[in-house]
C-alpha positions as CSV (number, residue, x, y, z in Angstrom):
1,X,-29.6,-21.3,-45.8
2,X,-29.8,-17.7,-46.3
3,X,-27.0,-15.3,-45.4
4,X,-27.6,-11.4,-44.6
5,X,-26.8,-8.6,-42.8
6,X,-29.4,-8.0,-39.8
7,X,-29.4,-4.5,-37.4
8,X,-30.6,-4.9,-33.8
9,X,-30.4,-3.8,-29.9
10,X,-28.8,-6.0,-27.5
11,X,-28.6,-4.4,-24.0
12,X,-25.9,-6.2,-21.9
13,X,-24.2,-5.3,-18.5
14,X,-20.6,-4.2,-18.3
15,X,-18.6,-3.0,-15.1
16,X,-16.7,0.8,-16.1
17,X,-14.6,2.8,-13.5
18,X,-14.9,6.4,-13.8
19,X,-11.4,8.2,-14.3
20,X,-11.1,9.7,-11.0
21,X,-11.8,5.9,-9.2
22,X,-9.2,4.8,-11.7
23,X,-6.8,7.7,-10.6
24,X,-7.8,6.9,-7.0
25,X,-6.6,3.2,-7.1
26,X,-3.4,4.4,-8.5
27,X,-2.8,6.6,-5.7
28,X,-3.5,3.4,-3.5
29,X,-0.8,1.7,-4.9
30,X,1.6,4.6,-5.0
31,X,4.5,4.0,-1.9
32,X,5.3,6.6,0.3
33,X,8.5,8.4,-1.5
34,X,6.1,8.5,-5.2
35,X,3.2,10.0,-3.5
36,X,4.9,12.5,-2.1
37,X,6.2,13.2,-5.4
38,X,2.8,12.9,-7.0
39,X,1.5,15.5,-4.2
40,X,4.5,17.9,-5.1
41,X,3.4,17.4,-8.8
42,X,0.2,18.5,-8.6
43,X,0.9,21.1,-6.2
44,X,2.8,22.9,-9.1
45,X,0.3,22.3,-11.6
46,X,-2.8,23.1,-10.2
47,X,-2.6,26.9,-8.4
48,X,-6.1,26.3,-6.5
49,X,-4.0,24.3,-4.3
50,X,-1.5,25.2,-1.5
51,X,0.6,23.5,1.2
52,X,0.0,24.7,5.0
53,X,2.0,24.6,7.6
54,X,0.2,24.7,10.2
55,X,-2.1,21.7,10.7
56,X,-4.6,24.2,12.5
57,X,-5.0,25.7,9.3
58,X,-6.8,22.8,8.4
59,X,-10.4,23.1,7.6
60,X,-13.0,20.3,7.9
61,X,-13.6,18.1,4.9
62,X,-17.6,18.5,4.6
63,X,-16.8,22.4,5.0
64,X,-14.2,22.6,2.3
65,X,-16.4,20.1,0.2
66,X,-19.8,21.9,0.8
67,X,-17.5,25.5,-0.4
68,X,-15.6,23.6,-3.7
69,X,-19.3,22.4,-4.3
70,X,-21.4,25.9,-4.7
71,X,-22.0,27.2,-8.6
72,X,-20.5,30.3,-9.6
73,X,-22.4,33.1,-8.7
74,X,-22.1,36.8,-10.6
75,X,-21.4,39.0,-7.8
76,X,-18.9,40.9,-8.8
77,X,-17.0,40.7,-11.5
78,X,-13.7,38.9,-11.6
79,X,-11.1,39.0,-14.7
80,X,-9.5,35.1,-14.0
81,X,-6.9,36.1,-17.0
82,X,-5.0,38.6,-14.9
83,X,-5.8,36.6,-11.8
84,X,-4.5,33.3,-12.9
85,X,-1.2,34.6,-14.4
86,X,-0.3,37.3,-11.3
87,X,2.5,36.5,-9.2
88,X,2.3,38.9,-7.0
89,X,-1.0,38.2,-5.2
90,X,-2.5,34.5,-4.5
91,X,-0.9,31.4,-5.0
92,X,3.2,31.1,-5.5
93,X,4.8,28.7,-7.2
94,X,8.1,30.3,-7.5
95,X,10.0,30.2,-4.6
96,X,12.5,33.1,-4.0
97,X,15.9,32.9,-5.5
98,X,18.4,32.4,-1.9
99,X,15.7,29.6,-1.3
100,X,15.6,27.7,-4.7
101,X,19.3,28.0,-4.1
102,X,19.5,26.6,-0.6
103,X,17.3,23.6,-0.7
104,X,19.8,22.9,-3.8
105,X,22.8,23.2,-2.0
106,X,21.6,20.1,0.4
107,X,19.5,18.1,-2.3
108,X,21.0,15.2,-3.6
109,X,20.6,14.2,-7.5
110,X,18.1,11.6,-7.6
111,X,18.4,8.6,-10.4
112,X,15.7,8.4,-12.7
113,X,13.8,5.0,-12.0
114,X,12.1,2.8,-14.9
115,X,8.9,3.5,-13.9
116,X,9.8,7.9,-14.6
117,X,11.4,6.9,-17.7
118,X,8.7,4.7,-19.3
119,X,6.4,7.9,-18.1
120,X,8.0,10.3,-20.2
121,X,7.7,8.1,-22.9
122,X,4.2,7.4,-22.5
123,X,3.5,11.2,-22.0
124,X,5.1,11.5,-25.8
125,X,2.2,9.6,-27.7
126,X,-1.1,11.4,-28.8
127,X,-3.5,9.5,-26.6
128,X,-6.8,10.1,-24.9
129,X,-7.2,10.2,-21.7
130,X,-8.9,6.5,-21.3
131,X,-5.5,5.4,-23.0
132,X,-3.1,7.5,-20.9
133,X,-4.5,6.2,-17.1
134,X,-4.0,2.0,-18.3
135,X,-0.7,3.3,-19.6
136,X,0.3,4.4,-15.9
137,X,-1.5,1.2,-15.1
138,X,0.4,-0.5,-16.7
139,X,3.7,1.0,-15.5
140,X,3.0,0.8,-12.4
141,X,2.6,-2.6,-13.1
142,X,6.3,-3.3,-14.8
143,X,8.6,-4.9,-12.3
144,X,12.3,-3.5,-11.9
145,X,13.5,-6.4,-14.0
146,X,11.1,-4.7,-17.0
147,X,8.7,-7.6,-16.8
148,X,5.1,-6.7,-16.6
149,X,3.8,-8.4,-12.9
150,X,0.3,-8.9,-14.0
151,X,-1.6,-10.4,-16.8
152,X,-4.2,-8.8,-19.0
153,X,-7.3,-10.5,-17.8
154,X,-6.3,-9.2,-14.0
155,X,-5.7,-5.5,-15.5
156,X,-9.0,-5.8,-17.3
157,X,-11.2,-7.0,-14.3
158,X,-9.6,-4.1,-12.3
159,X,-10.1,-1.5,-13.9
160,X,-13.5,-1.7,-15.6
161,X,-12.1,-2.2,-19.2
162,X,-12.1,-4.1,-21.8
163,X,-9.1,-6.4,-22.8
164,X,-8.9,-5.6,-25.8
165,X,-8.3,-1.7,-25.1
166,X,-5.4,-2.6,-23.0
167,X,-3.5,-4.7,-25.4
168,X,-3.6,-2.0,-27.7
169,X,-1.9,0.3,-25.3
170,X,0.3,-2.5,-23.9
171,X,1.4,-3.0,-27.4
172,X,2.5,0.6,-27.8
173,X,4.5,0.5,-24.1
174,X,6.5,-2.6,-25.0
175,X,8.1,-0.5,-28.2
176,X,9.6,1.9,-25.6
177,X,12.7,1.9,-24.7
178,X,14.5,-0.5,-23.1
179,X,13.9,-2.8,-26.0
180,X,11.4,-5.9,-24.5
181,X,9.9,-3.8,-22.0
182,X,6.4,-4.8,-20.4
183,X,6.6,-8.2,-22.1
184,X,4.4,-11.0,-20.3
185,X,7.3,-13.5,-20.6
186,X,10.9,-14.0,-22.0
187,X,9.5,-15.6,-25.2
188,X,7.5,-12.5,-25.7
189,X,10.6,-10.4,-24.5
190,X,13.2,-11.7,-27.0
191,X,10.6,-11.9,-29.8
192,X,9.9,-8.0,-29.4
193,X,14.1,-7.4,-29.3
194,X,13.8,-9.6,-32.8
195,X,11.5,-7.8,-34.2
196,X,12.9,-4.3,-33.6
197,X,16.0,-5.0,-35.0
198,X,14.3,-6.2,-38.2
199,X,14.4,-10.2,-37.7
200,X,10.6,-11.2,-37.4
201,X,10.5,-14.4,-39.3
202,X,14.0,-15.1,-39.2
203,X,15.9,-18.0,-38.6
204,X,16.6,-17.0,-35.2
205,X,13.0,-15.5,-34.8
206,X,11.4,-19.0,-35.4
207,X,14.0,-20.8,-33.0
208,X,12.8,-18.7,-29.8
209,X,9.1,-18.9,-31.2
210,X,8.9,-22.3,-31.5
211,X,11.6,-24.3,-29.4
212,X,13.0,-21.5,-26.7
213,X,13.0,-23.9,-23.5
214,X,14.1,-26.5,-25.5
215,X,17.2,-24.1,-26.2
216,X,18.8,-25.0,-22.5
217,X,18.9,-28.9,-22.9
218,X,19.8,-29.1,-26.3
219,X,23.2,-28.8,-28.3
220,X,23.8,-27.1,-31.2
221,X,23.5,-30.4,-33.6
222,X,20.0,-31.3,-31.9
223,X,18.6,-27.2,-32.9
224,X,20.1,-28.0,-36.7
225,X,18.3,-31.2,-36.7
226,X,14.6,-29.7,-34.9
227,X,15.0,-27.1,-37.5
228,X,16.1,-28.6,-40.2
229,X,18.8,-26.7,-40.8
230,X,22.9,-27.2,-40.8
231,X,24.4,-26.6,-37.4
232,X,26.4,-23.7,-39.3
233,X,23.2,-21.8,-39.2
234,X,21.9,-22.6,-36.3
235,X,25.4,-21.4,-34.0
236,X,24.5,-17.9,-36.5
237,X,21.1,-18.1,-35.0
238,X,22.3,-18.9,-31.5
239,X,24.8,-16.0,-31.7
240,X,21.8,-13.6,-32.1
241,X,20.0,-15.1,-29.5
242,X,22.8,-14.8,-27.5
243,X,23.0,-10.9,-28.0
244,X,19.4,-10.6,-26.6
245,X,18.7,-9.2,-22.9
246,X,16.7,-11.8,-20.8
247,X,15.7,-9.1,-18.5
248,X,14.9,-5.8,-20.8
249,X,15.9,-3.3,-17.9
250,X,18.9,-5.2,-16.4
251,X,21.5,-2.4,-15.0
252,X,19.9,0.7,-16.3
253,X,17.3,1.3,-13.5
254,X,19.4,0.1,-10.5
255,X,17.5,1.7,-7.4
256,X,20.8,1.0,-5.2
257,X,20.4,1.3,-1.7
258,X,16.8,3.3,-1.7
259,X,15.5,5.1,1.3
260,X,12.5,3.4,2.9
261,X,9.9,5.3,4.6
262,X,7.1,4.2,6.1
263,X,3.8,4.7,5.5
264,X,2.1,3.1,8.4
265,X,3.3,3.2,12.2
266,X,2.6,0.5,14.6
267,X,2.7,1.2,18.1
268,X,2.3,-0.3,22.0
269,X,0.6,1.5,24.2
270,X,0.1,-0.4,27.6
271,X,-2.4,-3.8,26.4
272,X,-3.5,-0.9,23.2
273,X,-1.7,-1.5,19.5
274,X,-2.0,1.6,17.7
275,X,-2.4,2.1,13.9
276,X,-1.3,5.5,13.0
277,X,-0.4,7.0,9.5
278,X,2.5,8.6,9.3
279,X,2.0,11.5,7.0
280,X,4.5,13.8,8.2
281,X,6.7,13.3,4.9
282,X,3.6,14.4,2.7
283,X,3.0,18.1,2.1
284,X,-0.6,19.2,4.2
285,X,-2.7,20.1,1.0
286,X,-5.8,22.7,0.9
287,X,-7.9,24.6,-1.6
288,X,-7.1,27.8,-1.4
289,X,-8.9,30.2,0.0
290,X,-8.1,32.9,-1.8
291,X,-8.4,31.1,-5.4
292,X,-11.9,29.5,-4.1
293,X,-13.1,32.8,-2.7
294,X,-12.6,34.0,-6.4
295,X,-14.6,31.6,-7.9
296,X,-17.6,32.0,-5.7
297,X,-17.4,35.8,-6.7
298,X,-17.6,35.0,-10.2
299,X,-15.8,36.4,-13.5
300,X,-16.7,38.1,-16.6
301,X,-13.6,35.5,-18.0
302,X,-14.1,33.6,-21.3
303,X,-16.0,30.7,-20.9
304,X,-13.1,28.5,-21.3
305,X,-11.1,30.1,-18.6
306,X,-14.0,29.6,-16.5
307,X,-14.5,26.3,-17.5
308,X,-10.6,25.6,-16.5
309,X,-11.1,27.4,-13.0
310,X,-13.7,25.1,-12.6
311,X,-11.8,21.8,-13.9
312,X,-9.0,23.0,-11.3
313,X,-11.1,23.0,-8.4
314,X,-13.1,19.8,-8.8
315,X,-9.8,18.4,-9.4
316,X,-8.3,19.9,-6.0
317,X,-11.2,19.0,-4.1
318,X,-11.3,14.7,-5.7
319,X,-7.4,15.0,-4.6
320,X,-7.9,15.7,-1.2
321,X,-10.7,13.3,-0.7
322,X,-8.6,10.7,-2.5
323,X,-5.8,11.2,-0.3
324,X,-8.2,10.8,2.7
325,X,-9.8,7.9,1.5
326,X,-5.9,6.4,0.8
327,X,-4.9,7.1,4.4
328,X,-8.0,5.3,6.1
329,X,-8.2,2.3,3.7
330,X,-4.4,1.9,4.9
331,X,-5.2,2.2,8.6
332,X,-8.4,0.0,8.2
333,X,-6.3,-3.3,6.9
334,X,-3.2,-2.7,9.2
335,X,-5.7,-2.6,11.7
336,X,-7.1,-6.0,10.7
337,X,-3.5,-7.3,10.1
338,X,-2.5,-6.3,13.9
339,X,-5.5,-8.4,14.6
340,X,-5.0,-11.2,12.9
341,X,-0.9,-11.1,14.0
342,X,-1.5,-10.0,17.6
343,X,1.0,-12.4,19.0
344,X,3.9,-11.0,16.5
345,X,3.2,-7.4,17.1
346,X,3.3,-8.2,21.2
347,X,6.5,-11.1,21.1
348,X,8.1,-11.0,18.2
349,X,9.1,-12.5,15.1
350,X,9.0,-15.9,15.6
351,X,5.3,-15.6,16.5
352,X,4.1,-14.6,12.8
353,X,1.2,-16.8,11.9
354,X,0.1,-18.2,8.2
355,X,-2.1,-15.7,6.7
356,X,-3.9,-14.7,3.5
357,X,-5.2,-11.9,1.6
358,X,-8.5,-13.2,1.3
359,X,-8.8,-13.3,4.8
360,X,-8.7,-9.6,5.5
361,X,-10.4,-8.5,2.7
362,X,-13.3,-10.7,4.2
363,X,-12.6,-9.0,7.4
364,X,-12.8,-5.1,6.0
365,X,-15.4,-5.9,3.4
366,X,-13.0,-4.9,0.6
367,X,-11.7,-6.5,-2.9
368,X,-8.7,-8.7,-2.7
369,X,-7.3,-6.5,-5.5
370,X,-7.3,-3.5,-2.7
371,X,-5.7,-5.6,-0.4
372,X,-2.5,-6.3,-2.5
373,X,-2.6,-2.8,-3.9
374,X,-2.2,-1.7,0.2
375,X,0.8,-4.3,0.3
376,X,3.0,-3.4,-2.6
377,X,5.9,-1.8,-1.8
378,X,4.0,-0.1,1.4
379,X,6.1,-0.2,4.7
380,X,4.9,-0.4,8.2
381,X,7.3,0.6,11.2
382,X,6.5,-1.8,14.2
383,X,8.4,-2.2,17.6
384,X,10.3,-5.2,16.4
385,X,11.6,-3.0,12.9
386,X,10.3,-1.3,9.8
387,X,9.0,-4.3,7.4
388,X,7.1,-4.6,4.5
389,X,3.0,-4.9,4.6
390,X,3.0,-8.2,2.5
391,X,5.7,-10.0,5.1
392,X,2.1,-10.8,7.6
393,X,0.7,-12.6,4.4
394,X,2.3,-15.9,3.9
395,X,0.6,-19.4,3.1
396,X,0.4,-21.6,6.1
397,X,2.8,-25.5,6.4
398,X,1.0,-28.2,8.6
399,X,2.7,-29.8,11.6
400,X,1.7,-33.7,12.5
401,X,0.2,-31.6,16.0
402,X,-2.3,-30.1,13.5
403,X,-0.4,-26.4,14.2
404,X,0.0,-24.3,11.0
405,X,3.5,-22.9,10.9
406,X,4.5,-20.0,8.6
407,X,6.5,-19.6,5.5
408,X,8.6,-17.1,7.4
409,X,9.3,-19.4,10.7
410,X,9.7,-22.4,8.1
411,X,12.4,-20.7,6.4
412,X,13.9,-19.6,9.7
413,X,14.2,-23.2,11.2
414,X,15.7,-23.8,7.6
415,X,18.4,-21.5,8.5
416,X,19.1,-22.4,11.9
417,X,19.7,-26.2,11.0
418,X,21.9,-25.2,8.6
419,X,24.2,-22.5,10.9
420,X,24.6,-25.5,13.5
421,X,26.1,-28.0,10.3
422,X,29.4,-29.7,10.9
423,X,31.5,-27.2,8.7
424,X,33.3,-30.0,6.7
425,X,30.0,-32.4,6.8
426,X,27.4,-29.9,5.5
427,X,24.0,-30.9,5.1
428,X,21.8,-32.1,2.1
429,X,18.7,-30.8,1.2
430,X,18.0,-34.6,1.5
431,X,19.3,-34.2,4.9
432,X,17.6,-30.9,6.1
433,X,13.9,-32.7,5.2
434,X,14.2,-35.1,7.7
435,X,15.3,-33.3,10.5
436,X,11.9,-31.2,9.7
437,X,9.9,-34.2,9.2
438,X,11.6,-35.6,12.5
439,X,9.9,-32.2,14.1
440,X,6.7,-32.5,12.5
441,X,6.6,-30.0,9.9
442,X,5.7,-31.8,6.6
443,X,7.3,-30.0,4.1
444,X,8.4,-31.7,0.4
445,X,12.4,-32.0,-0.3
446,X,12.1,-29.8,-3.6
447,X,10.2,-27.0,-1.1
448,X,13.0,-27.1,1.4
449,X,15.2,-26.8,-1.8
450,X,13.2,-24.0,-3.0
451,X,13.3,-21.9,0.5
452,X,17.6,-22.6,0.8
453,X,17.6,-21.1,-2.7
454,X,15.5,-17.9,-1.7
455,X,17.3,-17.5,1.4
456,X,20.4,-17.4,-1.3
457,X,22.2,-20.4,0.6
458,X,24.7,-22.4,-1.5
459,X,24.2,-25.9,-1.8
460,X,26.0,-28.5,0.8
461,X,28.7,-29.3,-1.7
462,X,29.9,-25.3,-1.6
463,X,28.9,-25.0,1.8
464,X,31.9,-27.7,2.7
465,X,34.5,-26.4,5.1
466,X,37.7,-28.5,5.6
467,X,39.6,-27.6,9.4
């Protein structure tokens, strides 16, 4: 056999999202209270843009698109320098002093969330720009407890990129601080605290590598003897385990009570459900007319000031078409929701039927992934209370009438067996199955177990109440 190095073409197929559809998605996924922020952001960072007032102000989108659109053309000359840096005429950023100091006076200070913090860090490393948008990806993807909600594979197939790109950059995220941050799982989570303080390979290192969910139903004696090891060193070891954080941003990033605005607004009208958006939170964006009447003018500017004009406005004008496209994606799968929950939306809670995200994204012609990126953390206000989008998607239990019950009403029953318990006779889990079962809902003992526990009901032997 004859070895060798060969050179040749292959042509193969691979799915890439351009930046701006990346950006896009993570405005999608952005809740109400950090897209304003995001808004507010680029308002102060890109001067072609200003906030109106008035929403008569507003121009048409093909109008404003059709004017962003037109090349440069030399009609008179323009000097962009002095323009760009003049205060006095155009777009303000500053606000006077009396008002800076005013909205001050009533602002409250605002805690700095994990997701902000892990920003700042990421906004710290020398990166391109590829590598900077699956870092906010991947943010945006870290849970409050500092676990990362979504696996590799997922972030891949979502964004057009391969794997291999975004462990590199996932890599570099979980050395931030907090220590563990972004891991995939506890294992991964406690090895990373290891090996930042210095202990990849040690004794302790090798115990939560190879024998961490043994760790719970074994003593001290049985670790010695899996490791081969006295049980001297292995209480060491377990004393540095110990010393680890099982959830990396535990009581650092503690939202407290956080304000929750809807994004959506659900309303009867007569036999008519309404969808609206409710926008009035966001500031009313525009191109300036002044800044774009500039550019159509033209400049005798340095090519890369004109180059940066023009970076600015194609910028301003994907922003607003993004925002447009966020607000009727929204209002297109509410819309399909209220459909599929009609009887919820028109007599309550109790009438909230098992239902899917696969369903609706069947119905609106869209990607599940868009689906759930409209659901997380999104709020809808209804006639029955403000709730989160993801409540009308919950798998279905089967009743012996062939009726689908859901999660939610499951749960509910759950609870109303247990408030009408003899107080000094609670009962069992054991118990609370049959008297389901005895109504037709077929659900398994560990499940009702499972719902008690995240309804955060104490078992029946702490539930006991002596007269």
């Amino acid at each position: 056999m004859k070895l060798g190095l060969n050179q040749g073409l292959k042509i193969s197929q691979q799915l890439k999202l351009a930046p701006q559809l990346i950006q896009s998605l993570n405005l999608l996924q952005m809740p109400a209270l950090k897209l304003e922020q995001k808004l507010r952001e680029e308002l102060t960072m890109n001067p072609m843009l200003e906030e109106i007032d008035d929403p008569e102000q507003e121009q048409s989108d093909e109008s404003e698109m059709d004017l962003v659109k037109e090349e440069t053309k030399e009609k008179e000359e323009v000097d962009w320098d002095e323009y760009l840096f003049d205060d006095e005429e155009g777009y303000k950023v500053r606000e006077p002093r009396e008002s800076q100091e005013d909205r001050l006076e009533g602002t409250a200070t605002r805690a700095e969330t994990l997701y902000d913090y892990l920003r700042e860090q990421l906004m710290l490393l020398r990166l391109s720009d590829e590598e900077t948008m699956i870092g906010e990806y991947i943010i945006g993807n870290v849970g409050p407890d500092g676990y990362l909600a979504i696996s590799v594979p997922e972030m891949a197939d979502e964004l057009g990129i391969e794997a291999s790109r975004i462990e590199e950059v996932l890599k570099k995220i979980q050395r931030f601080d907090p220590t563990g941050v972004a891991a995939r799982d506890l294992r991964e989570s406690l090895l990373i605290q290891l090996e930042e303080k210095g202990l990849k390979g040690s004794l302790a290192w090798r115990i939560v590598d190879e024998h961490l969910f043994d760790l719970d139903r074994k003593s001290i004696q049985q670790v010695a003897k899996l490791m081969g090891i006295t049980p001297e060193r292995a209480q060491d070891a377990m004393e540095v385990i110990k010393s680890l954080s099982p959830t990396p941003a535990q009581g650092r990033f503690d939202p407290g009570a956080m304000p929750v605005v809807p994004d959506l607004i659900v309303e009867r009208f007569g036999d008519q459900i309404v969808v609206a958006h409710n926008d009035s939170y966001l500031p009313r964006l525009r191109i300036s007319p002044h800044y774009r009447d500039l550019a159509r003018r033209g400049s005798d500017s340095s090519k890369d000031t004109k180059d940066y004009i023009h970076q600015k406005l194609e910028h301003a004008r994907w922003l607003l078409n993004a925002i447009n496209q966020r607000r009727s994606t929204m209002i297109r799968v509410m819309e399909a929701i209220v459909d599929a929950q009609r009887e919820f939306f028109e007599k309550g809670t109790e009438y909230l039927k098992p239902l899917i995200m696969e369903d609706i994204a069947q119905v609106v012609e869209m990607n599940v992934a868009t689906i759930s990126r409209v659901s997380k953390e999104k709020y809808v206000q209804t006639p029955f209370g403000v709730y989160e989008i993801k409540h009308f998607f919950n798998s279905g239990i089967s009743r012996e009438d062939g009726e689908d019950l859901s999660k939610h009403r499951v749960k509910q029953r759950i609870e109303e067996i247990i408030a009408n318990e003899p107080p000094d006779k609670p009962y069992s889990d054991q118990e609370i199955h049959k008297r389901l079962k005895a109504e037709g809902i077929q659900l398994a003992r560990r499940t009702v177990t499972k719902y008690r526990e995240e309804l955060r009901i104490q078992p029946a032997r702490l539930r006991k109440r002596v007269s």
